[in-house]
Phi, psi and omega in degrees: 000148179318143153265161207261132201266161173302173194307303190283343171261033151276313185284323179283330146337268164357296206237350179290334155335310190303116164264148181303136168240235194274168200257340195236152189266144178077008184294127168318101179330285194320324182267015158314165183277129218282354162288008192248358199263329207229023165301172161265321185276077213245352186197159184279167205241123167275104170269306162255163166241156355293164150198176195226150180212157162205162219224146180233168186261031144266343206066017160302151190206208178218348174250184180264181200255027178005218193252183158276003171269327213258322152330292217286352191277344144231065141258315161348305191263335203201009164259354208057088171004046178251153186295135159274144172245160200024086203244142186234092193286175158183131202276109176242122158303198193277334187293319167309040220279178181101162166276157195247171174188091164295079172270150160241160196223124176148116193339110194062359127350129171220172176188156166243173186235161184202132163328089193295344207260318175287334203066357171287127169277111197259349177210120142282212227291104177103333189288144168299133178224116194263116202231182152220297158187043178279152201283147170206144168265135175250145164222149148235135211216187179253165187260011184205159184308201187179154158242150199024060207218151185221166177207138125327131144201141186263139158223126177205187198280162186273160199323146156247171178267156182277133199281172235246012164251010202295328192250146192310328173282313176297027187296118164309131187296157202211121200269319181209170184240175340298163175235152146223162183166153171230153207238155168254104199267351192277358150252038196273134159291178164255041194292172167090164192286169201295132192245033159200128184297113184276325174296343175249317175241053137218052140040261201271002158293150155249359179198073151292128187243129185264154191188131170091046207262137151236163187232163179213122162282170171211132189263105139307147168210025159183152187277136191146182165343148139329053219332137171288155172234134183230140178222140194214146167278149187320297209254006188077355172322300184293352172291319156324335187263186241240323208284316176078180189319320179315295235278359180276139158203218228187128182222156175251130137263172168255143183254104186250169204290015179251004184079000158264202208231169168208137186271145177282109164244177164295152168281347175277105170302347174308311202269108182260357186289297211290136163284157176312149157256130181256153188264123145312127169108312184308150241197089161245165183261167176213102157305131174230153188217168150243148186266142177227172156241114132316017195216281235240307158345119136228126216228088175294328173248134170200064190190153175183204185274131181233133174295131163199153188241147189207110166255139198277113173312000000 
């Protein structure tokens, strides 16, 4: 399973991202000063999909204040012309291919999608923008000033379906080792019991939360060790988000004779290292999840193609 980086580079994770923004809450996009209107640096650089980004109604963010033309060209199409506030681009490139789909989550919160070369609003609030890999800009914004109110916006590829292990009695079988396979997790519930003693190995979480489980079986056929298991996001995806790679991991249950479950620990609750020991003949699960603190955390987006290896120790 993955390791976890500590309290403090997880909080320098966290905020190296955050750009400084406007100085006033609720300032009218037009009157900005026109070198910061005509700046280069008008939007944040998109590499992978999915990714999250979010905006505060001070207008501190993780994106740029984009221009005063590329504004006023959607509060026109997707405000009632009213000036957007505290609006936050961001520039998805060549690298980034595929159709696309901008959503936001957060009160009176919107967002577009824009033509980077043309300036044309090619979607508000939901729409699928059909690409291949012309460079487009996302903004999200307030349709009105707000006081202390934040908003997420996902820019990701359109929904996918959730693959056909997503729920826990459907777990795929895992016949011999090693196995690999990859799985796309970003339309994954979050069904199933807790895949980690969180009270003893999550710490530096203060409301850990699981979210995006698919699932696998596996039949022991010797008493020992665990296999080892590595879970990755597929495509890098997950390098974009605030959590980054670390938050995908993995957990075993026991599938026990009543048909329910138990998470596999150490007899030390303490020892979060050593691997488990599995009994022969036992019929366990392996969970892939991706992990958050729902309490400091907001994570819109948190699933995509995920890897996983499963090796005989």
């Amino acid at each position: 399973m993955n390791a976890r980086p500590s309290v403090a580079a997880r909080r320098r994770t966290r905020w190296s991202g955050i750009v400084v923004g406007a100085a006033l809450v609720g300032a009218v996009v037009a009157a900005a000063p026109a070198q910061a209107a005509t700046s280069s640096s008008t939007a944040a650089t998109v590499r992978t999909l999915p990714f999250s980004g979010s905006g505060s109604a001070d207008g501190t963010g993780t994106g740029g204040h984009g221009t005063v033309r590329a504004n006023r060209a959607v509060a026109a199409a997707c405000n009632d012309g009213r000036a957007l506030s505290a609006p936050q681009w961001f520039a998805v490139g060549k690298k980034a291919t595929g159709s696309l789909v901008a959503t936001v989550t957060g009160s009176g919160a919107g967002t577009a999608v824009i033509d980077h070369w043309s300036g044309a609003v090619l979607a508000c609030t939901g729409g699928t923008v059909a690409r291949a890999s012309r460079p487009v800009d996302v903004v999200a914004y307030f349709s009105a000033p707000t006081g202390g109110a934040r908003f997420d916006v996902t820019i990701a590829g359109p929904s996918a379906t959730a693959p056909s292990n997503d729920r826990l009695e459907n777990a795929h079988p895992i016949s011999a080792l090693p196995f690999t396979t990859t799985a796309d997790t970003s339309a994954a519930d979050a069904d199933g019991p807790a895949l980690k003693d969180y009270e003893h190995c999550e710490l530096s979480n203060w409301s850990p939360t699981q979210g995006n489980t698919v699932w696998y079986s596996y039949r022991a056929t010797a008493t020992g060790p665990a296999p080892a298991i590595s879970v990755s996001p597929a495509t890098g995806w997950a390098d974009a988000d605030t959590h980054g790679s670390w938050a995908q991991q993995a957990g075993i249950l026991e599938v026990l004779a009543d048909g329910g479950t138990r998470l596999v620990t150490n007899d030390d609750p303490w020892d979060c290292d050593t691997p488990v020991t599995l009994q022969q003949g036992t019929t366990y699960l392996i969970g892939l999840y991706y992990g958050w603190d729902a309490d400091q955390d907001s994570v819109p987006v948190s699933g995509g193609p995920v890897k996983l290896s499963v090796t005989a120790r």
